[in-house]
DSSP file (Angstrom, degrees, kcal/mol; ACC not computed):
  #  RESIDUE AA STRUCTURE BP1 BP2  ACC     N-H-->O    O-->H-N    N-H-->O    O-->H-N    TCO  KAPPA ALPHA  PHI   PSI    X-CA   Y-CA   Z-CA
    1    1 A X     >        0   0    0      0, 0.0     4,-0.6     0, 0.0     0, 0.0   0.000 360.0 360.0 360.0 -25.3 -156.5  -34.8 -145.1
    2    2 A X  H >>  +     0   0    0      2,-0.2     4,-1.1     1,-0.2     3,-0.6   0.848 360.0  43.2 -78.6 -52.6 -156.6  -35.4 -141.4
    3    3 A X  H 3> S+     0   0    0      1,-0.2     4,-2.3     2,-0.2     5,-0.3   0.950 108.8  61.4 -69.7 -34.1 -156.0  -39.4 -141.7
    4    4 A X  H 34 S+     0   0    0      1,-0.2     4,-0.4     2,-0.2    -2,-0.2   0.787 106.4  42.4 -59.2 -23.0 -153.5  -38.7 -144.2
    5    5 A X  H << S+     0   0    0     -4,-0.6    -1,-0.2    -3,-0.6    -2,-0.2   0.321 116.8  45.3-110.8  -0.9 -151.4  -36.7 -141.6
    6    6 A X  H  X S+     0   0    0     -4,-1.1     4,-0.6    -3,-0.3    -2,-0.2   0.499 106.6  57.7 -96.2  -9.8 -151.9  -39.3 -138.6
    7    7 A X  H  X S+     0   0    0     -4,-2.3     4,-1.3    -5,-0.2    -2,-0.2   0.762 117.5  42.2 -69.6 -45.0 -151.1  -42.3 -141.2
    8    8 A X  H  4 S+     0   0    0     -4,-0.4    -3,-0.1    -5,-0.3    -2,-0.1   0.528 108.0  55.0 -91.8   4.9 -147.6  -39.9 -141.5
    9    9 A X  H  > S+     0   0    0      1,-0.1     4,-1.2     2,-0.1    -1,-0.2   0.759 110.6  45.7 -96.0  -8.5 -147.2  -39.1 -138.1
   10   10 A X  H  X S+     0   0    0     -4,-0.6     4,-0.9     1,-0.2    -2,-0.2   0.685 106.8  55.8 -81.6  -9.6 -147.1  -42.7 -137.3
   11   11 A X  H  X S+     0   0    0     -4,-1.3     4,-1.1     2,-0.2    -1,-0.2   0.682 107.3  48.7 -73.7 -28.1 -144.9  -43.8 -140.0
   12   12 A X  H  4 S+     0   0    0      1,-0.2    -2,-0.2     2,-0.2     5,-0.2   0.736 113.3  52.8 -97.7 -12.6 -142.0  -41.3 -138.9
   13   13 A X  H  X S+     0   0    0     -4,-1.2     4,-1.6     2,-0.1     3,-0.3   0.838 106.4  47.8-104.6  11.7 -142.7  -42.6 -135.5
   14   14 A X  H  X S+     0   0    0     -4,-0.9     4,-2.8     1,-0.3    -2,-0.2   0.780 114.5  50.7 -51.5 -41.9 -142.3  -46.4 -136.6
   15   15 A X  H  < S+     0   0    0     -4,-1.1     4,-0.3     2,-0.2    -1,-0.3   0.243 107.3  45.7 -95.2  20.4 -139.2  -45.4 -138.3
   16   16 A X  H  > S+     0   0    0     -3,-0.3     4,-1.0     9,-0.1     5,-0.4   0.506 117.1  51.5-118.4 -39.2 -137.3  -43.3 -135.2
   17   17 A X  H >< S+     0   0    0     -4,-1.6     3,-2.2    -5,-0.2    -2,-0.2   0.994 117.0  42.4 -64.0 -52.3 -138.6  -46.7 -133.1
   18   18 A X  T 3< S+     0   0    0     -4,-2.8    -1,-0.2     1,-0.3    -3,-0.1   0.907 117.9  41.9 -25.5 -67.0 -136.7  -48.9 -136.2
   19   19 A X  T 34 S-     0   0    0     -4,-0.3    -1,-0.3     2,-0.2     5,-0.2   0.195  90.0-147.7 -95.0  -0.6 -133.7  -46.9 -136.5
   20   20 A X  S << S+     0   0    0     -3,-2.2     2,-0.3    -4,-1.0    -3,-0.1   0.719  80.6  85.1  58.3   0.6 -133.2  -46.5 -132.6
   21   21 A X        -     0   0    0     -5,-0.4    -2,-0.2    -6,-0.2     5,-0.1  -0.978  68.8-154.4-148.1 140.2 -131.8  -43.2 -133.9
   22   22 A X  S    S+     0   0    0     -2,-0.3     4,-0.2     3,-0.2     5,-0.2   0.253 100.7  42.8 -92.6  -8.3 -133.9  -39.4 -134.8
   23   23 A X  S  > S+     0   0    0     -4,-0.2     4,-1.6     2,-0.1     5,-0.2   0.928 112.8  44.9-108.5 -27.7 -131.3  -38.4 -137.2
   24   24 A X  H  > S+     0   0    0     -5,-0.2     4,-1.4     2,-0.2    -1,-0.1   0.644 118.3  48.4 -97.5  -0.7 -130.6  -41.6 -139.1
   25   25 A X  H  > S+     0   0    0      2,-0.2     4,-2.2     3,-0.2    -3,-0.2   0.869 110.7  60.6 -90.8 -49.1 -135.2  -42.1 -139.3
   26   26 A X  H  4 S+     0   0    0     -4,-0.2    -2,-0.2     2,-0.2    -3,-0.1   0.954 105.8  34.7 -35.4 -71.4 -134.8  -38.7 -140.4
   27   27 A X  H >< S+     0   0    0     -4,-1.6     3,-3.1    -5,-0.2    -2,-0.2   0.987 114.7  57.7 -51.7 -76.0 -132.6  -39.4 -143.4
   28   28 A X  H 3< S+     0   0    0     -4,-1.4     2,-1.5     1,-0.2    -2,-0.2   0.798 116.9  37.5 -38.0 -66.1 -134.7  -42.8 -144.0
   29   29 A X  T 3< S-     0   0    0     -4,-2.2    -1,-0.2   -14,-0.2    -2,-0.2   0.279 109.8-128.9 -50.6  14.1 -138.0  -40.3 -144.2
   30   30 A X    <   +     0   0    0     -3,-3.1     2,-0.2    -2,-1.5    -3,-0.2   0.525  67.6 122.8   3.2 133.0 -136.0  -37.6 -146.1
   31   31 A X        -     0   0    0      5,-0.0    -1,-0.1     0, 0.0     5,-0.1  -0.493  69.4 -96.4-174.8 131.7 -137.1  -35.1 -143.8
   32   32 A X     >  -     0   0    0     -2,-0.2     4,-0.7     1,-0.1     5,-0.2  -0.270  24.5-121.8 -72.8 166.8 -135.2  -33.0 -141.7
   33   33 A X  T  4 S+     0   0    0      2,-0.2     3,-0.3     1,-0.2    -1,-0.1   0.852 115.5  51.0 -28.4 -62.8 -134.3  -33.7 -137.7
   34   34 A X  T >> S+     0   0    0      1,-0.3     3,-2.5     2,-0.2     4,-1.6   0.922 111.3  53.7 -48.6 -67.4 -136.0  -30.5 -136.6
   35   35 A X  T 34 S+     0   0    0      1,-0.3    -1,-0.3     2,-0.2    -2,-0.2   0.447 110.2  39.0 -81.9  24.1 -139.0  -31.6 -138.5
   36   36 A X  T 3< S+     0   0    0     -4,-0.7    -1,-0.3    -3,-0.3     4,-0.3   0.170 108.9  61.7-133.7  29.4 -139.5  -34.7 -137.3
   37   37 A X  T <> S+     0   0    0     -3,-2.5     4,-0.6    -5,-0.2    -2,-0.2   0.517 107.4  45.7-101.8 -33.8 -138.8  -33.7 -134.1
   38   38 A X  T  < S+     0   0    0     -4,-1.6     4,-0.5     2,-0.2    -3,-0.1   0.199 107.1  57.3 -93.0  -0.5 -141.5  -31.4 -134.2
   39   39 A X  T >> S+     0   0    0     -5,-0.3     3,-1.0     2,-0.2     4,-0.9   0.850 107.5  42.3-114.1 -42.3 -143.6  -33.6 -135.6
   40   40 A X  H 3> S+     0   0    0      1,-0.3     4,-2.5    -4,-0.3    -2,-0.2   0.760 107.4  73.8 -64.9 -23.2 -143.4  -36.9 -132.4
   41   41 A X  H 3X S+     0   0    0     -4,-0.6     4,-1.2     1,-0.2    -1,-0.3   0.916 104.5  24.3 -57.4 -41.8 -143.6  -33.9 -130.4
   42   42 A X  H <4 S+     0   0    0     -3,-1.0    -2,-0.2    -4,-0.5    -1,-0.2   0.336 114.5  58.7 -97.9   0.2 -147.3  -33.3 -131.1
   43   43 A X  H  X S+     0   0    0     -4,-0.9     4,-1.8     2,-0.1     3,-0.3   0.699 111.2  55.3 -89.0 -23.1 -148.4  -36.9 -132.0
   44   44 A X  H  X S+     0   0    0     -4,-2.5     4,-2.1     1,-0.2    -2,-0.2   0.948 118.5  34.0 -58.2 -33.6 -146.7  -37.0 -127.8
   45   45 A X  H  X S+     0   0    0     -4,-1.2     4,-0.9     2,-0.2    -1,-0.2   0.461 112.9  54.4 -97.4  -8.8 -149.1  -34.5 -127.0
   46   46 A X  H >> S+     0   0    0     -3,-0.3     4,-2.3     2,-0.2     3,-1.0   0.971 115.3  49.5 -55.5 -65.1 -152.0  -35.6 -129.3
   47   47 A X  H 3X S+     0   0    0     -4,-1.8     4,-3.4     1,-0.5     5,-0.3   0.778 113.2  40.8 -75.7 -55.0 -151.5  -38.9 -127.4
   48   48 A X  H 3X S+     0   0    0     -4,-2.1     4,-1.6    -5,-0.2    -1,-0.5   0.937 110.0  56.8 -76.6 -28.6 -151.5  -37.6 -124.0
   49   49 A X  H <X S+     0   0    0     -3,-1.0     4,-1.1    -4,-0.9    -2,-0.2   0.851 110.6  48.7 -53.1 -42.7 -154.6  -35.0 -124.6
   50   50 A X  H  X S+     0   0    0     -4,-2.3     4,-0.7     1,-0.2    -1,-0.2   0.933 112.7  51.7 -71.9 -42.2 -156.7  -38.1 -125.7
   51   51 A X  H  X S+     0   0    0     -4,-3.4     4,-1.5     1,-0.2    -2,-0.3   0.822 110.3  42.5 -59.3 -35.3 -155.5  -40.0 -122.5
   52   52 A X  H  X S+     0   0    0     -4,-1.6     4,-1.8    -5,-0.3    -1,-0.2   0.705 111.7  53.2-104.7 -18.2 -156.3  -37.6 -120.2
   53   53 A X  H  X S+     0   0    0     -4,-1.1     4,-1.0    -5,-0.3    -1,-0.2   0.786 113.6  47.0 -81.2 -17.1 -159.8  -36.8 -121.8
   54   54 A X  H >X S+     0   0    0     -4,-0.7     3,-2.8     1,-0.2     4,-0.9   0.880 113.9  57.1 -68.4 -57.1 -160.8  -41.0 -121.7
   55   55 A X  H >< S+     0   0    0     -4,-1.5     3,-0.7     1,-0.3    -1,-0.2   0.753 114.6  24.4 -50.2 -54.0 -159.5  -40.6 -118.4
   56   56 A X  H 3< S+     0   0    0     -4,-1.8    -1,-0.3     1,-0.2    -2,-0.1   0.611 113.5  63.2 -93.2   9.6 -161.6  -38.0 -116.9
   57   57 A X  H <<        0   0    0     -3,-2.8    -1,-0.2    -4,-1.0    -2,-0.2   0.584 360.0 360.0-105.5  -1.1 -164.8  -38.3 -119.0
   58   58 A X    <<        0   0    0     -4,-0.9    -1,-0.2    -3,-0.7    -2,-0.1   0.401 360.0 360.0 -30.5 360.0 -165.3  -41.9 -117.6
C-alpha cells in the first residue's frame, strides 16, 4: 500500500508542475485544493527528512 501512495503522491505533484496552477491540478485529479495541498506538503517533508538523513549518515 505504501508504493501505491508515493506512485500518488507523485502524480498530483506532476500535475500541479503541468498545470502551473494548485487549483486547476486539483480539478484535473478530482481532488480537492486543501487535499492536495496537504498532500505536496508531506511528500516536501518526506523529501527533505530523506535529505537530511543521506546527508548526515555519510
Amino acid at each position: 500500500m505504501e508504493d501505491f501512495m508515493e506512485i500518488k503522491n507523485l502524480k498530483y505533484f506532476l500535475a500541479v508542475a503541468r498545470e502551473e496552477n494548485m487549483s486547476r491540478a486539483a480539478e484535473q485529479l478530482h481532488v480537492s485544493q486543501p487535499t492536495l495541498s496537504k498532500t505536496l506538503k508531506a511528500l516536501e517533508e518526506e523529501a527533505v527528512y530523506q535529505a537530511q538523513l543521506q546527508y548526515f549518515t555519510q
